[in-house]
C-alpha positions in Angstrom: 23.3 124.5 12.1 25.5 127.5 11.6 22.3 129.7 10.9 21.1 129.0 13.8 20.7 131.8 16.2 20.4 130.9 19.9 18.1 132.5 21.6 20.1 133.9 25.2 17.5 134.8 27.8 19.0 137.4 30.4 17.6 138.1 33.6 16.7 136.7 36.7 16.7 133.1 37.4 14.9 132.5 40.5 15.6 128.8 41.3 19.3 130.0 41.2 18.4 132.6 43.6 16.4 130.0 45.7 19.1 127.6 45.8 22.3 130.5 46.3 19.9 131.7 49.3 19.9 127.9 50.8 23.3 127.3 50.3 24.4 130.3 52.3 21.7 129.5 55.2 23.2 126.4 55.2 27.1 127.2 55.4 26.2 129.8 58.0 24.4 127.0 59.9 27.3 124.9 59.9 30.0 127.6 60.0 28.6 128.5 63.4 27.2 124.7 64.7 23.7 125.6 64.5 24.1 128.3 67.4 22.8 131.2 66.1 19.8 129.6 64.5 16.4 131.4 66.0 14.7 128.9 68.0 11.2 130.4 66.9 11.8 129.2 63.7 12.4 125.2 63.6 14.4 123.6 60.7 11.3 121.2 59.4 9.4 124.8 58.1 12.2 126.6 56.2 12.9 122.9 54.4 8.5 122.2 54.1 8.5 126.2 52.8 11.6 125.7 50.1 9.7 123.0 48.6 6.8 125.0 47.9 9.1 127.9 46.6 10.6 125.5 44.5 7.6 123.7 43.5 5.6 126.9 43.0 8.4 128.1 40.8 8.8 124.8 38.7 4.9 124.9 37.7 5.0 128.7 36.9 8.3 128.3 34.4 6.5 125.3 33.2 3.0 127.1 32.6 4.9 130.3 30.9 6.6 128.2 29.1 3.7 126.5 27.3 1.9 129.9 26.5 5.1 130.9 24.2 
């Protein structure tokens, strides 16, 4: 087991980035009691739109994944 090198990927880790992003959207929301939130943009399609980022981004790690 002491042989064993571990392989350390660097770089960018999006769902990390997705999920930072959200979490700041988020505390600013509440940090301000939702005053400041555009009214064009209504809370349903930022939540409907992270799930596809997220899902998009689980089947492309999964797919790249596979190929290696």
């Amino acid at each position: 087991m002491a042989d064993q090198e571990i392989d350390s990927r660097g770089g960018f880790d999006v769902i990390a980035f997705v999920f930072g992003i959200g979490a700041l959207l988020a505390a600013g929301f509440v940090l301000t009691g939702g005053d400041y939130w555009p009214d064009f943009l209504d809370l349903r399609w930022v939540v409907a739109g992270g799930a596809i980022v997220i899902g998009l981004g689980l089947l492309a790690g999964s797919v790249l994944r596979q190929r290696r």
